[in-house]
mmJSON file of the N, C-alpha and C atoms, coordinates in Angstrom:
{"data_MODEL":{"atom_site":{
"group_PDB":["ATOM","ATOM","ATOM","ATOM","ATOM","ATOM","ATOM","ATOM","ATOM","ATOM","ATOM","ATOM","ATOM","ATOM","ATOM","ATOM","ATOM","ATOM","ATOM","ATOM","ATOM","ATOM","ATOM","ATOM","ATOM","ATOM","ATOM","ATOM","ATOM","ATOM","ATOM","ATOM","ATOM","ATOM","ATOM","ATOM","ATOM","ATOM","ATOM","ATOM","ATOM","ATOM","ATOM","ATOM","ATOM","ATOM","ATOM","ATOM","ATOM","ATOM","ATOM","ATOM","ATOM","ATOM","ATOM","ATOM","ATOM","ATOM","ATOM","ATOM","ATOM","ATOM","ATOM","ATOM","ATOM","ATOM","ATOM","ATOM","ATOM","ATOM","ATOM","ATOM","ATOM","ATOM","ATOM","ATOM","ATOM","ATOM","ATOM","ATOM","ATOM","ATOM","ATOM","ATOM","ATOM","ATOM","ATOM","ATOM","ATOM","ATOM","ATOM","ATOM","ATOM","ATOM","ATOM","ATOM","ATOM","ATOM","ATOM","ATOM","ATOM","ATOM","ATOM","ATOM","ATOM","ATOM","ATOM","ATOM","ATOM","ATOM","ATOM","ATOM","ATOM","ATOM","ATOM","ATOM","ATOM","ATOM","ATOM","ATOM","ATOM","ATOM","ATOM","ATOM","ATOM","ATOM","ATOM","ATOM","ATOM","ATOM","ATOM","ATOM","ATOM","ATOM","ATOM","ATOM","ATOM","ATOM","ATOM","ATOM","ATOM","ATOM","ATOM","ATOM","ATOM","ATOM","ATOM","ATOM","ATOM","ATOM","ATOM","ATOM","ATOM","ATOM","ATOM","ATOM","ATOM","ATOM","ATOM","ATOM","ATOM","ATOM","ATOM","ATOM","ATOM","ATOM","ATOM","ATOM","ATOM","ATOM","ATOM","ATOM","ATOM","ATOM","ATOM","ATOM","ATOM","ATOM","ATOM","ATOM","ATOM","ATOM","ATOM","ATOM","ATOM","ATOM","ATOM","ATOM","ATOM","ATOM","ATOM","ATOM","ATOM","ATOM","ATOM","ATOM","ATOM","ATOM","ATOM","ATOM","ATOM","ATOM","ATOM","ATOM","ATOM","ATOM","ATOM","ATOM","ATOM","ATOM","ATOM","ATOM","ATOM","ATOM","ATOM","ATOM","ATOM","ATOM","ATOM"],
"id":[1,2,3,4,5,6,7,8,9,10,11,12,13,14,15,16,17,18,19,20,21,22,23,24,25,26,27,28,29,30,31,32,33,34,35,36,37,38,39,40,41,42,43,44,45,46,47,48,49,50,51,52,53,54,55,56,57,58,59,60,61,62,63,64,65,66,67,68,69,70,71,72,73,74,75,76,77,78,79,80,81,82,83,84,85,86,87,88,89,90,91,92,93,94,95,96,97,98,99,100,101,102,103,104,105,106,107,108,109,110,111,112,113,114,115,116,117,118,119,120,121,122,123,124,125,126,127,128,129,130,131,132,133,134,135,136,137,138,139,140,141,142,143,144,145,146,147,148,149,150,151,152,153,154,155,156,157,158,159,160,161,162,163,164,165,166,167,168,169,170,171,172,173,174,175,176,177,178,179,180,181,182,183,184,185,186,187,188,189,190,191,192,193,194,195,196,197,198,199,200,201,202,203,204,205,206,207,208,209,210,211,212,213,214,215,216,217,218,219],
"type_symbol":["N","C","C","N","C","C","N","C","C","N","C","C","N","C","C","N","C","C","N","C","C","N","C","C","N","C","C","N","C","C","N","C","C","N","C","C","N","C","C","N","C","C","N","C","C","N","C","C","N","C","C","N","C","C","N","C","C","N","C","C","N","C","C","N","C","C","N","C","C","N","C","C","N","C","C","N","C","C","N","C","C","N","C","C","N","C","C","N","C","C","N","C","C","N","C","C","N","C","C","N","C","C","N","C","C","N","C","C","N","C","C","N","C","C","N","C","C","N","C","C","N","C","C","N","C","C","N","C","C","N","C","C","N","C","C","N","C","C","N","C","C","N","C","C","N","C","C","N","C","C","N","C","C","N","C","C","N","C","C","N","C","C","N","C","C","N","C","C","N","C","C","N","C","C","N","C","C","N","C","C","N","C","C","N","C","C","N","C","C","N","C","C","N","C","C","N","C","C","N","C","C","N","C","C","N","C","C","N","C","C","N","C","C","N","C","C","N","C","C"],
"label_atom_id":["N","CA","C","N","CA","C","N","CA","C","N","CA","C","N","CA","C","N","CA","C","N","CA","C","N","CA","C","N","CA","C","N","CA","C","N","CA","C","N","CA","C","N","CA","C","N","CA","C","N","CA","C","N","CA","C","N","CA","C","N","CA","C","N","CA","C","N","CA","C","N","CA","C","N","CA","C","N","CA","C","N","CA","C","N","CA","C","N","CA","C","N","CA","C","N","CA","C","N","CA","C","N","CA","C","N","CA","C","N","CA","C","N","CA","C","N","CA","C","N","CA","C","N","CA","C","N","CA","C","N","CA","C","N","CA","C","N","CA","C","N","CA","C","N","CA","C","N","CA","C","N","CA","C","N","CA","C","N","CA","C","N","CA","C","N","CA","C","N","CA","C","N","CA","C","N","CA","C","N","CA","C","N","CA","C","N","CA","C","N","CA","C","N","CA","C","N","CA","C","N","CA","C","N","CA","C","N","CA","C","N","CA","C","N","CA","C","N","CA","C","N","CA","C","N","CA","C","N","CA","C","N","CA","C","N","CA","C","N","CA","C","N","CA","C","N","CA","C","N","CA","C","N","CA","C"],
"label_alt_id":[null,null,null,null,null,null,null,null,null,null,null,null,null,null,null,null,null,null,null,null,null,null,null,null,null,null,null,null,null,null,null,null,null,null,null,null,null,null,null,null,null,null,null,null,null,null,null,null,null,null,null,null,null,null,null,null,null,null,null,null,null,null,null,null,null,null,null,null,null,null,null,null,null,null,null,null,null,null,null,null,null,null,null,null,null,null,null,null,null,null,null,null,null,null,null,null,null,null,null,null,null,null,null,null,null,null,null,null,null,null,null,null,null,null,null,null,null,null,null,null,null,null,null,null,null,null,null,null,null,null,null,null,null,null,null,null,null,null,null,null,null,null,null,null,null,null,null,null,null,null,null,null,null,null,null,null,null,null,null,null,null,null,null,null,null,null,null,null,null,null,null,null,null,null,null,null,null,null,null,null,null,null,null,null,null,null,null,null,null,null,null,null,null,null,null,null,null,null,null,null,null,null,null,null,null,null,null,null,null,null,null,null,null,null,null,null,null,null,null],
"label_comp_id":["UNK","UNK","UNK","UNK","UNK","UNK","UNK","UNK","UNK","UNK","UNK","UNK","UNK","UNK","UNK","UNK","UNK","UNK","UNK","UNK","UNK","UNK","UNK","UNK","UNK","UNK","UNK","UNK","UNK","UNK","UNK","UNK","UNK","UNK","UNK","UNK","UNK","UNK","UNK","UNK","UNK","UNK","UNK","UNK","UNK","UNK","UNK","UNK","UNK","UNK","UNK","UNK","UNK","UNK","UNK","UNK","UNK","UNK","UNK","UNK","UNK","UNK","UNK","UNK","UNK","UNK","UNK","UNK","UNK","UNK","UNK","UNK","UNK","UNK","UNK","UNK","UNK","UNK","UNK","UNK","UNK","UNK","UNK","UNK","UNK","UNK","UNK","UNK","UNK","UNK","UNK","UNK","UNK","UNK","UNK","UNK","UNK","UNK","UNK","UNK","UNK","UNK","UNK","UNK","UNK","UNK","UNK","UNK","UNK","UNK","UNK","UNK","UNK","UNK","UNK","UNK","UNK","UNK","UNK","UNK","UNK","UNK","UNK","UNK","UNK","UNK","UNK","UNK","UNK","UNK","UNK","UNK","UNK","UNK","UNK","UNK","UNK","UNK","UNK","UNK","UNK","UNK","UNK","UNK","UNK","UNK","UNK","UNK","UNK","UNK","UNK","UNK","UNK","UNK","UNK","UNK","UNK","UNK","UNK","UNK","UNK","UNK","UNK","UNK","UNK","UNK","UNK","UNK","UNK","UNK","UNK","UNK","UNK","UNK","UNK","UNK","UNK","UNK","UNK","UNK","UNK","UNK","UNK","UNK","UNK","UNK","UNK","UNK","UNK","UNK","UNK","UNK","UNK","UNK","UNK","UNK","UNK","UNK","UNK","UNK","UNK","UNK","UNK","UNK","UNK","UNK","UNK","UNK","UNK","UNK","UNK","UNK","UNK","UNK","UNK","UNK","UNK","UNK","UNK"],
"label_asym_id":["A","A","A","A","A","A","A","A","A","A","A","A","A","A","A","A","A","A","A","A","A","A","A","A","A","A","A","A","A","A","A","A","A","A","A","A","A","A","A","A","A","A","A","A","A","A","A","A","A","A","A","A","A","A","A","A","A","A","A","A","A","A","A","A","A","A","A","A","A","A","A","A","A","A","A","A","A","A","A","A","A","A","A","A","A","A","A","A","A","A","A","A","A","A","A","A","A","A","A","A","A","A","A","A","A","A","A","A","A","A","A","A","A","A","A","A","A","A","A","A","A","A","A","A","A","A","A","A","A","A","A","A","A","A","A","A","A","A","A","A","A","A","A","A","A","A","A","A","A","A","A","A","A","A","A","A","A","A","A","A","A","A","A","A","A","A","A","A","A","A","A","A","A","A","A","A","A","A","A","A","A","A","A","A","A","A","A","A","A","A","A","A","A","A","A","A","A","A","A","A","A","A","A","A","A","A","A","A","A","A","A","A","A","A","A","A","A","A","A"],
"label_entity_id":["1","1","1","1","1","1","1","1","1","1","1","1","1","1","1","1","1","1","1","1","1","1","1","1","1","1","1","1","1","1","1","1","1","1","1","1","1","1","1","1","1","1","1","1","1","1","1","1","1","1","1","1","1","1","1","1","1","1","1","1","1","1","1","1","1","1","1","1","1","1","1","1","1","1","1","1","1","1","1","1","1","1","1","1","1","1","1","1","1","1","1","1","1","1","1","1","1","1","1","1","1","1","1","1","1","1","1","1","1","1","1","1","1","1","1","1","1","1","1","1","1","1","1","1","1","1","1","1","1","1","1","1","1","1","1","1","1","1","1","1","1","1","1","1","1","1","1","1","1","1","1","1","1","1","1","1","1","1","1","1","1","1","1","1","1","1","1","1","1","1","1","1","1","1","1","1","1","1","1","1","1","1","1","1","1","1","1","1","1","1","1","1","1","1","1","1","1","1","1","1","1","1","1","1","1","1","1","1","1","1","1","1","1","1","1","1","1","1","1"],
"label_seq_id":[1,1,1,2,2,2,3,3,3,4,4,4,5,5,5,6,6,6,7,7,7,8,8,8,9,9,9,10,10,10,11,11,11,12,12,12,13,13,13,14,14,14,15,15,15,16,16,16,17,17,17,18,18,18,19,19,19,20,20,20,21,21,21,22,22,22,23,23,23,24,24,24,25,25,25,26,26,26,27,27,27,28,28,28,29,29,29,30,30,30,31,31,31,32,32,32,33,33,33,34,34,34,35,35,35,36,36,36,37,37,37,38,38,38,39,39,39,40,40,40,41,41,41,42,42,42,43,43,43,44,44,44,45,45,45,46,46,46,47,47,47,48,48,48,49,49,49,50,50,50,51,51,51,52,52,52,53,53,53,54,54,54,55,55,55,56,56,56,57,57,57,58,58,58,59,59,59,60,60,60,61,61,61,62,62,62,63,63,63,64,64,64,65,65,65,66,66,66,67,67,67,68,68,68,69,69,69,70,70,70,71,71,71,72,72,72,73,73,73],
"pdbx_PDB_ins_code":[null,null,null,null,null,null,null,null,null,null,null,null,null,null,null,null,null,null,null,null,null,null,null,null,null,null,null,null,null,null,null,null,null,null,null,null,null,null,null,null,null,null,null,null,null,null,null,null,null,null,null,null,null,null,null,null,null,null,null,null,null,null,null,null,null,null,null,null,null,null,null,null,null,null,null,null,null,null,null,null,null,null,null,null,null,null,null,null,null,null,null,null,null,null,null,null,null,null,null,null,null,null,null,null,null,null,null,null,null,null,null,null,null,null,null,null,null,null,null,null,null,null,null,null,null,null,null,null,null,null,null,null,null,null,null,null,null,null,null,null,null,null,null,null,null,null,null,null,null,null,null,null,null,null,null,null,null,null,null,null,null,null,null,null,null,null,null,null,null,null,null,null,null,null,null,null,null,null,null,null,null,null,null,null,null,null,null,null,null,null,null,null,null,null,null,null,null,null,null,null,null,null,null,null,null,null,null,null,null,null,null,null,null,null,null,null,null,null,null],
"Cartn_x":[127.755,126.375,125.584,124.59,123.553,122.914,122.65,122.622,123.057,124.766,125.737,125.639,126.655,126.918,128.102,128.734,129.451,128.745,127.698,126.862,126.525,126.181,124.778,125.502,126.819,127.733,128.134,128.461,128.78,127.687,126.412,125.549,125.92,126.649,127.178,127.586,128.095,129.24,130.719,131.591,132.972,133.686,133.307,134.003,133.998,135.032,136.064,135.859,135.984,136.198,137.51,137.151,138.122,139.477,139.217,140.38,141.079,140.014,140.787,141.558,141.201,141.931,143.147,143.187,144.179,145.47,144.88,145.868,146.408,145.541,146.119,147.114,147.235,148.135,149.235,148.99,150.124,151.019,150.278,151.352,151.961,151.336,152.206,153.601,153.946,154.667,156.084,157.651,158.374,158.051,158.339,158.699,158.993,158.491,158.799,158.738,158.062,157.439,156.721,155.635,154.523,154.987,154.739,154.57,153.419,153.599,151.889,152.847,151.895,151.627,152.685,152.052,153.422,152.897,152.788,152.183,152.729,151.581,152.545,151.946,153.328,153.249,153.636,153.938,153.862,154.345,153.93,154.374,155.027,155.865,156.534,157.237,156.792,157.734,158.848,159.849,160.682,160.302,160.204,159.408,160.26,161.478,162.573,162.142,162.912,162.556,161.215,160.193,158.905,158.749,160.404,160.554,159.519,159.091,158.109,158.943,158.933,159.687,158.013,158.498,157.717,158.046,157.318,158.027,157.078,157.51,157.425,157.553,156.931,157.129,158.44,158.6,159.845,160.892,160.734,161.69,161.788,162.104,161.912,162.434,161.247,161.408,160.941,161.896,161.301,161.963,161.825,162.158,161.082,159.897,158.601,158.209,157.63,156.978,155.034,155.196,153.78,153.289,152.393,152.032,150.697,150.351,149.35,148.61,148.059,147.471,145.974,146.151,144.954,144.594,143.419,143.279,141.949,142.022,141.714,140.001,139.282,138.067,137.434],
"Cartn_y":[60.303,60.598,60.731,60.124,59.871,61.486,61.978,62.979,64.243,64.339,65.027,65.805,66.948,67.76,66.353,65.851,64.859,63.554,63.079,62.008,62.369,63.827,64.16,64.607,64.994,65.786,64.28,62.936,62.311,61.435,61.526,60.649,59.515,58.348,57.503,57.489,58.656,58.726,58.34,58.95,58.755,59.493,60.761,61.898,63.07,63.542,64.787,66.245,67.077,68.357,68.514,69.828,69.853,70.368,71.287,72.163,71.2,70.113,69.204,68.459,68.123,66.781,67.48,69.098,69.342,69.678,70.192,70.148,68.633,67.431,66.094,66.071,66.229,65.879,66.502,67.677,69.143,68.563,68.615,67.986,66.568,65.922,64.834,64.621,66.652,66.144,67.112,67.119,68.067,69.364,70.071,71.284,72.002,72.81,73.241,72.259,71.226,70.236,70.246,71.647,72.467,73.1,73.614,74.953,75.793,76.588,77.639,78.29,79.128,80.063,79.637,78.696,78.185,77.5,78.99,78.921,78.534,77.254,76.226,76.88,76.889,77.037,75.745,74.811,73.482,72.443,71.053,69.917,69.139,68.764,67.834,66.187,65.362,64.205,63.599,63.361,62.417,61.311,60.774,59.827,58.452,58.526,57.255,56.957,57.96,57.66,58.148,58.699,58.758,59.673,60.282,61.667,62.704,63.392,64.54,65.683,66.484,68.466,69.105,69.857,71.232,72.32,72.945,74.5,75.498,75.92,77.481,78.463,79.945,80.737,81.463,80.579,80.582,79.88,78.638,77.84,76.381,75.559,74.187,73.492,72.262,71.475,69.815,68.936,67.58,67.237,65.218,64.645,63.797,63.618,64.342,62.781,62.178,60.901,61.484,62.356,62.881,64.004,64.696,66.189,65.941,67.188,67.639,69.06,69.206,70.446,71.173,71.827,72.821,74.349,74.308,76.207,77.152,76.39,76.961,77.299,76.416,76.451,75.695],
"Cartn_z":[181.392,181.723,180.427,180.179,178.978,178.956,177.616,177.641,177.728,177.472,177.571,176.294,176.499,174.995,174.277,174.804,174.376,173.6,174.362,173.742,172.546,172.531,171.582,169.946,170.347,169.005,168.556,168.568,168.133,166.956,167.796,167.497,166.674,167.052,166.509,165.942,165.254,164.005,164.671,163.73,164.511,163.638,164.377,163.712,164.955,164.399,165.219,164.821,165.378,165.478,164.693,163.621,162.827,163.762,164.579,165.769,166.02,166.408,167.602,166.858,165.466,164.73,164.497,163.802,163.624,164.813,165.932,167.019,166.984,166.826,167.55,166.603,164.998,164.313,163.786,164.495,164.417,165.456,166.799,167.706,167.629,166.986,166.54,165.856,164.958,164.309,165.036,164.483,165.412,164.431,165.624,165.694,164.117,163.482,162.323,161.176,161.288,160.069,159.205,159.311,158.401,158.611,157.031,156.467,156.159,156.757,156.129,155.379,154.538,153.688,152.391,151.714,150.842,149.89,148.705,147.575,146.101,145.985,145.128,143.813,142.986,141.2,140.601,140.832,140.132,140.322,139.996,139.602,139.25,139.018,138.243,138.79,137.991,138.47,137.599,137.993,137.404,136.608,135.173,135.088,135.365,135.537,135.343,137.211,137.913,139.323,140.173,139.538,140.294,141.213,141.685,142.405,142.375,143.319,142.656,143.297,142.576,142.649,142.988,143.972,144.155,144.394,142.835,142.705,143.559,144.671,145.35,145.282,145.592,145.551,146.423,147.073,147.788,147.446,146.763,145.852,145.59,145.008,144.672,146.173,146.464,147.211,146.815,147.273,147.04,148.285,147.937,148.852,150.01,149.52,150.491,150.555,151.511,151.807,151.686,152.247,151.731,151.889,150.635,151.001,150.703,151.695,151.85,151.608,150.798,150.659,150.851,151.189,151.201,150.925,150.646,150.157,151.307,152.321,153.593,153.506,152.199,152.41,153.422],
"occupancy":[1.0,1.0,1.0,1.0,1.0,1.0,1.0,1.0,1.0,1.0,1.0,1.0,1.0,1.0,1.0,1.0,1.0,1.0,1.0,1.0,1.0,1.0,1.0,1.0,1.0,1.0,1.0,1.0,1.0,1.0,1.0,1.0,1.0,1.0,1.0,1.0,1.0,1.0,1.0,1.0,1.0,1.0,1.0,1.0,1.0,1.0,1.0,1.0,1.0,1.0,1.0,1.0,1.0,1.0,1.0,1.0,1.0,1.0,1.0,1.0,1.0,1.0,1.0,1.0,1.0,1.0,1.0,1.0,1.0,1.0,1.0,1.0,1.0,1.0,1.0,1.0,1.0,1.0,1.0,1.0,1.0,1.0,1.0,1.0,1.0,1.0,1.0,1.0,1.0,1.0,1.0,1.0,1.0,1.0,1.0,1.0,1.0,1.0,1.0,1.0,1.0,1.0,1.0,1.0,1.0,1.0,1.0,1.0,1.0,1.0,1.0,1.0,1.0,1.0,1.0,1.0,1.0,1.0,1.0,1.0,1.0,1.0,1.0,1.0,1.0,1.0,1.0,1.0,1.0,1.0,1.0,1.0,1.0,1.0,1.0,1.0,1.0,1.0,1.0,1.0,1.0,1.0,1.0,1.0,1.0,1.0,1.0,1.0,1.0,1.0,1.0,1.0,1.0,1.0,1.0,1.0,1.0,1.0,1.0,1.0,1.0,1.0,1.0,1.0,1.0,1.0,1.0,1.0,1.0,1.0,1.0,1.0,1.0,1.0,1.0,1.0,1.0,1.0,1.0,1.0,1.0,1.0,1.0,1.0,1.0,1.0,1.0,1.0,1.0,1.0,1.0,1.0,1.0,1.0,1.0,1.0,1.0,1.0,1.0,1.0,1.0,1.0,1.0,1.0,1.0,1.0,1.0,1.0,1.0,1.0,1.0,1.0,1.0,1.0,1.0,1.0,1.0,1.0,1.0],
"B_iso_or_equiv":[0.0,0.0,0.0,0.0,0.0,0.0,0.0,0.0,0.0,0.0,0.0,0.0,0.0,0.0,0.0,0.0,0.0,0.0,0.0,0.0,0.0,0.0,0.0,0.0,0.0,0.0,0.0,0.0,0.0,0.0,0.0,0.0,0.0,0.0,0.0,0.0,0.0,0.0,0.0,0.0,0.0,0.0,0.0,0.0,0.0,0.0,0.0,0.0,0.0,0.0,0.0,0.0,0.0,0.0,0.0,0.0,0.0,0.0,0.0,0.0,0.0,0.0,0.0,0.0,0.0,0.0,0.0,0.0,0.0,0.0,0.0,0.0,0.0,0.0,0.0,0.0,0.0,0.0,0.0,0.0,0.0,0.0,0.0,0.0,0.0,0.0,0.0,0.0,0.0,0.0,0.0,0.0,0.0,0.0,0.0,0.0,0.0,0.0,0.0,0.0,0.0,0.0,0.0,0.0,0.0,0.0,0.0,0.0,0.0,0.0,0.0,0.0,0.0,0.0,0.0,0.0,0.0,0.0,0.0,0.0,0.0,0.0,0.0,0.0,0.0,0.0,0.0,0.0,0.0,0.0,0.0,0.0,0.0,0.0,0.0,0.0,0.0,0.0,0.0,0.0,0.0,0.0,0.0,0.0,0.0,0.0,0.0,0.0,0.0,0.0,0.0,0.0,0.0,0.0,0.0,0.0,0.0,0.0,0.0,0.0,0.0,0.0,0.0,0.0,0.0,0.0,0.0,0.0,0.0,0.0,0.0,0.0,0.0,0.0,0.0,0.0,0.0,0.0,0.0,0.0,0.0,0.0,0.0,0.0,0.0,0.0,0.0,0.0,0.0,0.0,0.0,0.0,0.0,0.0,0.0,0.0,0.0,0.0,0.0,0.0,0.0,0.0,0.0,0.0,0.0,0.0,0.0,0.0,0.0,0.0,0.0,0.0,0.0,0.0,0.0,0.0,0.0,0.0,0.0],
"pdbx_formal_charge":[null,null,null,null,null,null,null,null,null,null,null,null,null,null,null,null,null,null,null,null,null,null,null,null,null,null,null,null,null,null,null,null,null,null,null,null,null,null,null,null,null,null,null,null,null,null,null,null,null,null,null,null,null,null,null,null,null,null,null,null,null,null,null,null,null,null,null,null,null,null,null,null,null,null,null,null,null,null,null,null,null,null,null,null,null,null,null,null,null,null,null,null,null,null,null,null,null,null,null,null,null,null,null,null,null,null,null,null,null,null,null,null,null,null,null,null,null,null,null,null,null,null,null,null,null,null,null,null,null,null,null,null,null,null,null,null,null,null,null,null,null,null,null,null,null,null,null,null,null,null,null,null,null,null,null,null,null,null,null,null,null,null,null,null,null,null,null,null,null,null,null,null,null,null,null,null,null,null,null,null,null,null,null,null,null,null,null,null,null,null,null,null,null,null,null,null,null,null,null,null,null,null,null,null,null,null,null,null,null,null,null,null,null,null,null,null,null,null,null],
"auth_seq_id":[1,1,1,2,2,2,3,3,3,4,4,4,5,5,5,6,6,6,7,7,7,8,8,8,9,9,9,10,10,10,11,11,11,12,12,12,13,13,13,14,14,14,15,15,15,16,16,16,17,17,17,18,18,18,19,19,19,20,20,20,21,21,21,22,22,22,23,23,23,24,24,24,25,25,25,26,26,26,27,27,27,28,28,28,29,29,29,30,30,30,31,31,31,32,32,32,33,33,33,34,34,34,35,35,35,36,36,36,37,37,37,38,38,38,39,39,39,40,40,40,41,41,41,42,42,42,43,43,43,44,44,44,45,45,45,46,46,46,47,47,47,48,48,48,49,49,49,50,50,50,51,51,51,52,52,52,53,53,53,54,54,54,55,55,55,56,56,56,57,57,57,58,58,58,59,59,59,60,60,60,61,61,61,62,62,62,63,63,63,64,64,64,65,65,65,66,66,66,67,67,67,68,68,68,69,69,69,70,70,70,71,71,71,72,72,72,73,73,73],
"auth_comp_id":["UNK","UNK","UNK","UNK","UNK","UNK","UNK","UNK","UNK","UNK","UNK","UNK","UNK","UNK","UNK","UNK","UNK","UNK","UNK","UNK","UNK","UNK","UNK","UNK","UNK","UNK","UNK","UNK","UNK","UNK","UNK","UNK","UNK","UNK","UNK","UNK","UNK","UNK","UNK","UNK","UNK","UNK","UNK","UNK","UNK","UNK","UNK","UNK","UNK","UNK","UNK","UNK","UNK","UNK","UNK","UNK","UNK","UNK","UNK","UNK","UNK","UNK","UNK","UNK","UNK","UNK","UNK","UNK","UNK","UNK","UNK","UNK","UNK","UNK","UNK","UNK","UNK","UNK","UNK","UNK","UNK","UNK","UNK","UNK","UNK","UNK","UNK","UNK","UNK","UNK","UNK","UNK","UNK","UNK","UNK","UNK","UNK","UNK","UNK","UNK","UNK","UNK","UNK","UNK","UNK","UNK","UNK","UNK","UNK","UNK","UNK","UNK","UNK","UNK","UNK","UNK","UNK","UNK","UNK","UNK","UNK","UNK","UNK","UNK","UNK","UNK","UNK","UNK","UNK","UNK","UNK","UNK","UNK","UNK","UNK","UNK","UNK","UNK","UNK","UNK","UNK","UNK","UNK","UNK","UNK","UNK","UNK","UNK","UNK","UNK","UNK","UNK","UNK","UNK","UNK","UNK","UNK","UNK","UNK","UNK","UNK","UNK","UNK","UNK","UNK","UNK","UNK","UNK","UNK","UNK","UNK","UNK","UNK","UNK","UNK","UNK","UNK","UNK","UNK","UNK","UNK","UNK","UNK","UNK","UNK","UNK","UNK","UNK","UNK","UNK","UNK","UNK","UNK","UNK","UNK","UNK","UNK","UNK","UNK","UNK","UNK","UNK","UNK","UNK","UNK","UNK","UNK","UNK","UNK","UNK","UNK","UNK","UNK","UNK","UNK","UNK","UNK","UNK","UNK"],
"auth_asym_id":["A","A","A","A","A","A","A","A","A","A","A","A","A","A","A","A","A","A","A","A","A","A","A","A","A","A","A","A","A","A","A","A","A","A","A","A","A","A","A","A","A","A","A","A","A","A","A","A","A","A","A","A","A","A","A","A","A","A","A","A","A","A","A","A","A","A","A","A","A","A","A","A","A","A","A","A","A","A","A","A","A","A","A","A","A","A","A","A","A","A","A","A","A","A","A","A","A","A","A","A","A","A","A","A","A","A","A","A","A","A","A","A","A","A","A","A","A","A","A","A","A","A","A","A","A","A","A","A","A","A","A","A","A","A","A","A","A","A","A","A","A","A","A","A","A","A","A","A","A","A","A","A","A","A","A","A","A","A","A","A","A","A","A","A","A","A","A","A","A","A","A","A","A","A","A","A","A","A","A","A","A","A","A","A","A","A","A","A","A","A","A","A","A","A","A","A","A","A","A","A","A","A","A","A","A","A","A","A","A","A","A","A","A","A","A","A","A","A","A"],
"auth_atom_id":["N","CA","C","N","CA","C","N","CA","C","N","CA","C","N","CA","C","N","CA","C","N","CA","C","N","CA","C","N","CA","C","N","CA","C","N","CA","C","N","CA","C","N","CA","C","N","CA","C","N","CA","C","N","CA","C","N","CA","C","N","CA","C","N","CA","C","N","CA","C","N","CA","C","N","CA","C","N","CA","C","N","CA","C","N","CA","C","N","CA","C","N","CA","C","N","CA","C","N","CA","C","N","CA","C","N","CA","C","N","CA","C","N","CA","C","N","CA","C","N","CA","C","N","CA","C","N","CA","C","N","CA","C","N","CA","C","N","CA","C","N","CA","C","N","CA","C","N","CA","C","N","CA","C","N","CA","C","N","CA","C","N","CA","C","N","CA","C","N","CA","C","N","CA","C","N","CA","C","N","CA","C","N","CA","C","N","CA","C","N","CA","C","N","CA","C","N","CA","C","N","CA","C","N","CA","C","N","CA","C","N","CA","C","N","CA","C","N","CA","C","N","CA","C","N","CA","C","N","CA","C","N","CA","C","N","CA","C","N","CA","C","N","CA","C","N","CA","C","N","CA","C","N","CA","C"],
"pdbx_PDB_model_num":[1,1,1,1,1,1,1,1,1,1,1,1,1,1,1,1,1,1,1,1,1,1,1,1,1,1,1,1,1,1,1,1,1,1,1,1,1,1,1,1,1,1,1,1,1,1,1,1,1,1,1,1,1,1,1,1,1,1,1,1,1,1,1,1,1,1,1,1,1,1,1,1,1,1,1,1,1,1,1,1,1,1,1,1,1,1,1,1,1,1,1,1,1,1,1,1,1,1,1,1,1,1,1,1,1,1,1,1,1,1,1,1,1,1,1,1,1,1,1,1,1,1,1,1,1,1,1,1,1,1,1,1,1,1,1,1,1,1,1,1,1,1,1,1,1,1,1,1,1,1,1,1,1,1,1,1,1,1,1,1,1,1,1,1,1,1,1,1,1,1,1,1,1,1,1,1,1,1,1,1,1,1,1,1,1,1,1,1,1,1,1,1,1,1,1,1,1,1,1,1,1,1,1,1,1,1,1,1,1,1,1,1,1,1,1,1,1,1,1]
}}}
């Protein structure tokens, strides 16, 4: 119906609600696949194999096809 709260929030853009994007792609992934609260102290890559290490406050992790971060602004 023309004139909806639906029509009107898009206005031809093509963009999403942050809630919603993040539910669609939370549930996309299994069960215990994010991590919150997991505060990074550093960097490093391998320079021979391109590996990247991430040091935690909880403890070194690699292995990663891709990360993502944020600081919840």
């Amino acid at each position: 119906m023309a004139g909806t709260k639906d029509d009107r929030s898009t206005r031809g853009r093509s963009e999403i609600d942050r809630v919603r994007l993040r539910k669609i792609l939370l549930d996309s992934l299994p069960e215990g696949f994010v991590r919150w609260g997991c505060r990074l102290q550093a960097v490093e890559q391998n320079v021979k194999t391109g590996d990247v290490q991430l040091d935690f406050d909880h403890g070194t992790e690699s292995g990663f096809d891709l990360v993502v971060g944020a600081d919840s602004a």
